[in-house]
N, C-alpha and C positions, 0 to 999 in steps of 0.2 A: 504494500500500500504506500501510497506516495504523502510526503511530508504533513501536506495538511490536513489526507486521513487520519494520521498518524496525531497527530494534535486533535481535532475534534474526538478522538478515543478517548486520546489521556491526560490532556490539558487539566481537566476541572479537579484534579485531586491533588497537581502538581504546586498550587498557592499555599497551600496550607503545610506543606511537608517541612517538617523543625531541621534546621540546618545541623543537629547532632546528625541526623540519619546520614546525611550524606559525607559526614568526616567519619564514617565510622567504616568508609568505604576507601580503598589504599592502594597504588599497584608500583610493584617495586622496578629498581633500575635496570635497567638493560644496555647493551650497548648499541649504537647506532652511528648513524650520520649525523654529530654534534655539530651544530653552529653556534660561533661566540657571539656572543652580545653585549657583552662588556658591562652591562647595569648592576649595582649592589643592588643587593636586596635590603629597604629600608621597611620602618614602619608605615602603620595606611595614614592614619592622623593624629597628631601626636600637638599636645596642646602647646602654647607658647607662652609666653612671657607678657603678652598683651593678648587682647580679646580676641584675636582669630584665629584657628589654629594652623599650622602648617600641612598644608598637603602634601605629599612627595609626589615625585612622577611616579612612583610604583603604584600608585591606586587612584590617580589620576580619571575620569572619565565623563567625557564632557556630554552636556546637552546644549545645540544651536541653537538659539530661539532667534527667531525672525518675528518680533513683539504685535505688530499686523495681523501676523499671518495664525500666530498661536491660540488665541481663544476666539469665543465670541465676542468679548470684551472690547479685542484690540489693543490693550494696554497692559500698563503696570500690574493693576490690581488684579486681570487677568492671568499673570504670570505668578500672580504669588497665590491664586486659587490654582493653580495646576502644580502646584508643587509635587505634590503627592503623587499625581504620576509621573514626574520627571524623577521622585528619588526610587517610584517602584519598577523603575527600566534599570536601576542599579547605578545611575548618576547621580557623581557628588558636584561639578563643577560647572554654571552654567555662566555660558558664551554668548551674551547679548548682543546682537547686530547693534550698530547705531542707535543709542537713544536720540540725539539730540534732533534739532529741529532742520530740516531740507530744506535747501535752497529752491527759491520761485526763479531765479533769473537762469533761461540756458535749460530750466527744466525736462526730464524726460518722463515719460508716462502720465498717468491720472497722479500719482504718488511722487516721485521722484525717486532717486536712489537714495537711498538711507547714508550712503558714501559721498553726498553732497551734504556737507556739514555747513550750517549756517552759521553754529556759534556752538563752540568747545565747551562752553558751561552752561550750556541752558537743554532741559529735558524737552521735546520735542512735545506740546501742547496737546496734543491729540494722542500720549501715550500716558502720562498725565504730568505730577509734580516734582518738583525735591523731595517735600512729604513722600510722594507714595515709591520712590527711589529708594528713600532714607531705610521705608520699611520694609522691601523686598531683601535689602540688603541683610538688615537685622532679623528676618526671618530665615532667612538662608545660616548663617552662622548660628543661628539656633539651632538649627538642624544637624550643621556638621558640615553645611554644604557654605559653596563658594562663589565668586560670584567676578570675571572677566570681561571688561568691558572692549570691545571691537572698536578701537583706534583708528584714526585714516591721518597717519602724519604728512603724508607724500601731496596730498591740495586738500582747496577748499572749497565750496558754492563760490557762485563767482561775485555772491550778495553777504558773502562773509564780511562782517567790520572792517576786518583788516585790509581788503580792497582798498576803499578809502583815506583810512588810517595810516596804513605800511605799504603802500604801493611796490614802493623796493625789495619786499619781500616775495616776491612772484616775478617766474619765468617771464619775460619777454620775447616777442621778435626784434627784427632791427627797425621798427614801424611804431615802436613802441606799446603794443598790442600784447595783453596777457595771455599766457599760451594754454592750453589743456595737455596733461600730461602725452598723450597722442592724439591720434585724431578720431579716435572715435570716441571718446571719455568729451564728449561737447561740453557735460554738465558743469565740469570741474575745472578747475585754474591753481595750474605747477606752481608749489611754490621752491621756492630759490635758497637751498640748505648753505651757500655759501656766505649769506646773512646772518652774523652773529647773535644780531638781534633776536631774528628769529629761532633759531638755535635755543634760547636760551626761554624762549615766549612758549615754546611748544613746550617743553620739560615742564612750564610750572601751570603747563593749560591741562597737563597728565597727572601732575600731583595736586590738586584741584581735588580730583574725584577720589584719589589714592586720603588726603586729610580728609575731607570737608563730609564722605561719606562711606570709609575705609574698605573700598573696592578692593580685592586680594588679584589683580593682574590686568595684564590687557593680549588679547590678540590683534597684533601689528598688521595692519592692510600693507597689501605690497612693499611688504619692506626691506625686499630686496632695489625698492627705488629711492629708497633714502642711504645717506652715504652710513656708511659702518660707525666709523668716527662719534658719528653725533648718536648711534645707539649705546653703544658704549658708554658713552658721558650719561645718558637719558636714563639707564639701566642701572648705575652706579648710585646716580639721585635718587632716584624713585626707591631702592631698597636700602634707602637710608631710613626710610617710614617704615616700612616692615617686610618681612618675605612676600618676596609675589611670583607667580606664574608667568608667563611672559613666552607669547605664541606666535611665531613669527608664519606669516605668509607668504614661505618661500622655502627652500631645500637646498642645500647646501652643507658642508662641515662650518664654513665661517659663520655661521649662525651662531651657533652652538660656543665658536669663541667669544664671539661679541655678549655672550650671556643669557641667549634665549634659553630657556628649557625645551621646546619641541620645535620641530618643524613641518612643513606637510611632506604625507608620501605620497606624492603625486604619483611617482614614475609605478610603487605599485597597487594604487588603483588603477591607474592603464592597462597594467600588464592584466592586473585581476580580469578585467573586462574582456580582456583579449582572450581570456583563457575560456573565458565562459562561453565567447562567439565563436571557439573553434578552433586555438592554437593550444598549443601543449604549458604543462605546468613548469616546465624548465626556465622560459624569462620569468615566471614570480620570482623564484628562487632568488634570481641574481640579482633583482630588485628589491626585494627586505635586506638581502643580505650588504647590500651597497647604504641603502639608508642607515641600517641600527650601527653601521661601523661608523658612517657621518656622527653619529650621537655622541662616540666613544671622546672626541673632541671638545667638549664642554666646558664654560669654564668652571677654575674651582670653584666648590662652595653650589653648582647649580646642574646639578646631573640634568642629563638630556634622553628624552624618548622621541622619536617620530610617532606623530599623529595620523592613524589611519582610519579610511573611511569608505563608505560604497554612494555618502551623497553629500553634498554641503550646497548652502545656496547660491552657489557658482555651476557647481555641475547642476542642479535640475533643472537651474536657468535657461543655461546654454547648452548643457547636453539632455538631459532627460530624467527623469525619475530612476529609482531602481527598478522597479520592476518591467520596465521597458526595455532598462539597459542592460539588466543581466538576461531576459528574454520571457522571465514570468514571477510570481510572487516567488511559489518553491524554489526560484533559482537566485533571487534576491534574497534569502534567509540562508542558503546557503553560502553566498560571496561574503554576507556578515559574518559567520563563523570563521572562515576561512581569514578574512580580516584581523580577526582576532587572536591568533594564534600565533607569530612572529610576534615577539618583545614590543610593545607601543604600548600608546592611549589610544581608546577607543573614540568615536564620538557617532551621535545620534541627531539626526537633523530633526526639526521637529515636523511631522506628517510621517516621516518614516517608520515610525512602531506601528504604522496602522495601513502601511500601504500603500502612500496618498497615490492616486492614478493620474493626478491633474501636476503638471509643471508648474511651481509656483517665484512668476515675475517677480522680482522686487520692486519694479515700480507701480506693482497694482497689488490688489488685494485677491489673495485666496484662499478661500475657506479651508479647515482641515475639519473632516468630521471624524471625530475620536471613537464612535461606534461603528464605523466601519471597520471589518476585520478583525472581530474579538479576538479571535483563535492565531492570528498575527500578533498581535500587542500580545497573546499569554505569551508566543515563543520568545520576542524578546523581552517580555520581564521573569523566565525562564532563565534567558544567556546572562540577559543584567545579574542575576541572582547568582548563579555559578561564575560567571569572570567575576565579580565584586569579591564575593565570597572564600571561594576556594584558595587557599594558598599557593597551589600550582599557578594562578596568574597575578600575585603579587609581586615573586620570584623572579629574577632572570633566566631560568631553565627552559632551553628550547631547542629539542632536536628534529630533524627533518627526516621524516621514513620513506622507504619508499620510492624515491624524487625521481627514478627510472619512469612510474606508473604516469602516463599521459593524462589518463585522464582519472583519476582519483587523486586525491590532497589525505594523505597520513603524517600525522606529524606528534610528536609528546611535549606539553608542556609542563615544569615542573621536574622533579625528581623524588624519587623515594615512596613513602605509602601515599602522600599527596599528589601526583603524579597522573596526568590526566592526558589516554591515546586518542586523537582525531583523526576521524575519517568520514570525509565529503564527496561527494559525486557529481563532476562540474556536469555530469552531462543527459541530456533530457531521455532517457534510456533504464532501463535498468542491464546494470552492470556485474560483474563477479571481477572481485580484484582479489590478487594475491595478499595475502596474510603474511607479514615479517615475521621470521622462524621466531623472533624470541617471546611473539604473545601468541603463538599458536597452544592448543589445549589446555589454554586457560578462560577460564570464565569473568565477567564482565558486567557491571549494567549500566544498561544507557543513562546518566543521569537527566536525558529530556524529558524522558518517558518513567525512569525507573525500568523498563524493560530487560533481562536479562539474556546474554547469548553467549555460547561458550565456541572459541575461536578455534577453526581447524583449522586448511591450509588455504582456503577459500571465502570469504565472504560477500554478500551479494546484498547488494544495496538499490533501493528504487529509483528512480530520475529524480538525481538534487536530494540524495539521502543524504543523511547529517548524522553523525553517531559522536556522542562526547561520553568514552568509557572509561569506568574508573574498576578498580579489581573489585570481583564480588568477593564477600567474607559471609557466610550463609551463619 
């Protein structure tokens, strides 16, 4: 039976199951095809010395919100009544698109892009106040959870103050006309990082949010288009106020020196996608294995994960939903495991627990209906529950099995009784893959299902099976 037979069976007993059952289940080390990753293993949250606690990249796992797009509401207050399902997908850290308010001049859409920033300190009127900022924040650190505010240092609306004000501080032609970062970014207006001034205006427009209402990070817009230098200097101030997060939109090792904590894996969601349309599991490989070694370059004091993903509001935009792009729902819940399995942070876009079928613009509004797809939303507050949970993915242990097999993904994360064997089926088929000798005749149960099946030399999986095994102990 295919995936989401498989859930409409066993889903409805899977909420309630006490997280003892599942530590009480253990499967020991074997030898294999080790890949390094370089990451200590720290704690998940660990309080600090002032009111917020420290997160590590080890347990890192973010949810997108596109604040529009996420309730009925539209707003603030909307995001702090959906808590509850954001923390029961197994997310502690949420990734706020743009609060502030969008630029009218140069505009595109009904909405504009959230990425035309009219003014760095003010909350965008139709999402609501300071007030209602002040207390999304302070409920989130009640919880344990965190809260990353989506940065655009590289321009501004082209109705920003500082137009006016700092004219010098923006790109020009030789006509003396302000530039937009390229030319299809019409909205926005380059601003000119070799401006001291500016330099030094942008740092204190970041610790603004970081005092006045103790925001724990930011995820950097293109920040591979502002110069190194000035992240550095920006990174050094800003965690002078207290630990923070710091997610740069872009991939690279220099990242990782200049101080960020994560970067994106772009190269392997591509490759992911590619596997899924029909190419072999061989370029993933070489693409986790290229990024988690970028990580290994961090600076001190600020270990580094690559952030992976199967949708952010850049890809459903301009490329598509998951379930289009990987080719069906069962094949979108599969590339998310798969995701998750190489050393990272996970992240969840918001529509994506429930399937959204509809590509969602940023400069319009669209709906997400959270009751679609019940038996979608259990699988991943399911995976939420086991990646959160399990100690195999706090851990840096990650070996690759298998990596001959085209079209199946086997791989262990973890080591010892914690230690957790996956095996996915990129392809729309049912399959029989080989079984690595060293979990052969041994028994197993699925922890999606609870399902138990004891490993011969063969096993055989339905189109887009997913098996997350840990050793059964009867």
């Amino acid at each position: 039976m295919n995936l989401i037979t498989t859930l409409n069976k066993n889903f409805g007993l899977l909420p309630g199951l006490p997280l003892t059952t599942l530590l009480l289940l253990g499967l020991g080390s074997t030898p294999a095809l080790k890949a390094a990753s370089s990451m200590a293993t720290s704690s998940m949250v660990n309080p600090s010395k002032d009111s917020h606690l420290s997160i590590s990249v080890d347990s890192v796992r973010i949810y997108q919100i596109y604040i529009r797009n996420f309730s009925a509401q539209g707003n603030l207050q909307g995001v702090i009544a959906g808590l509850d399902r954001i923390q029961g997908l197994g997310c502690n850290t949420l990734w706020l698109m743009p609060v502030h308010p969008v630029g009218v001049v140069n505009r595109k859409g009904t909405f504009g892009s959230p990425y035309s920033v009219q003014n760095y300190r003010l909350i965008n009127p139709e999402f609501g106040t300071d007030q209602d900022f002040s207390q999304l924040v302070r409920e989130c650190h009640r919880r344990g959870m965190r809260v990353i505010l989506d940065w655009v240092a590289n321009h501004t609306a082209f109705d920003h103050p500082w137009i006016q004000q700092n004219p010098k501080w923006y790109t020009r032609d030789t006509q003396g006309r302000i530039l937009p970062p390229n030319d299809d970014w019409t909205d926005v207006a380059d601003l000119n990082f070799d401006e001291p001034a500016l330099r030094d205006a942008m740092i204190q427009e970041m610790e603004y949010w970081v005092k006045n209402f103790d925001i724990d990070g930011f995820r950097c817009d293109v920040a591979m288009m502002v110069p190194a230098e000035w992240w550095k200097d920006c990174m050094a101030r800003l965690r002078r106020h207290k630990p923070l997060f710091m997610l740069a939109e872009a991939s690279g090792p220099e990242f990782y020196t200049m101080g960020f904590n994560s970067t994106y894996g772009w190269d392997f969601y591509h490759k992911l996608k590619g596997a899924f349309q029909g190419q072999t599991l061989s370029a993933l490989d070489s693409a986790w294995a290229s990024e988690n070694a970028q990580s290994q370059g961090a600076a001190q004091g600020h270990k580094g994960r690559v952030m992976r993903f199967v949708t952010n509001h850049d890809e459903t935009s301009w490329d598509d939903v998951p379930v289009k792009v990987f080719g069906s729902t069962e094949a979108s819940l599969a590339a998310y495991v798969i995701a998750q399995q190489p050393v990272s942070i996970s992240m969840i876009y918001n529509g994506q627990e429930v399937a959204q079928p509809i590509k969602q613009n940023i400069f319009e509004y669209t709906p997400i209906d959270y009751t679609a797809n019940p038996k979608v939303n259990a699988f991943y507050k399911t995976c939420g529950r086991i990646f959160n949970q399990e100690a195999a993915y706090i851990g840096d242990h990650f070996e690759r099995l298998q990596s001959s097999d085209p079209d199946c993904w086997w791989s262990l994360r973890g080591a010892g009784q914690q230690a957790i064997l996956v095996v996915v089926n990129i392809r729309n088929k049912t399959l029989k893959t080989k079984v690595p000798a060293d979990y052969r005749a041994r028994s197993f149960v699925n922890l999606l299902d609870q399902s138990t099946a004891h490993l011969k030399e063969e096993l055989e999986l339905e189109p887009y099976g997913v098996r997350l095994f840990k050793a059964f102990k009867p």
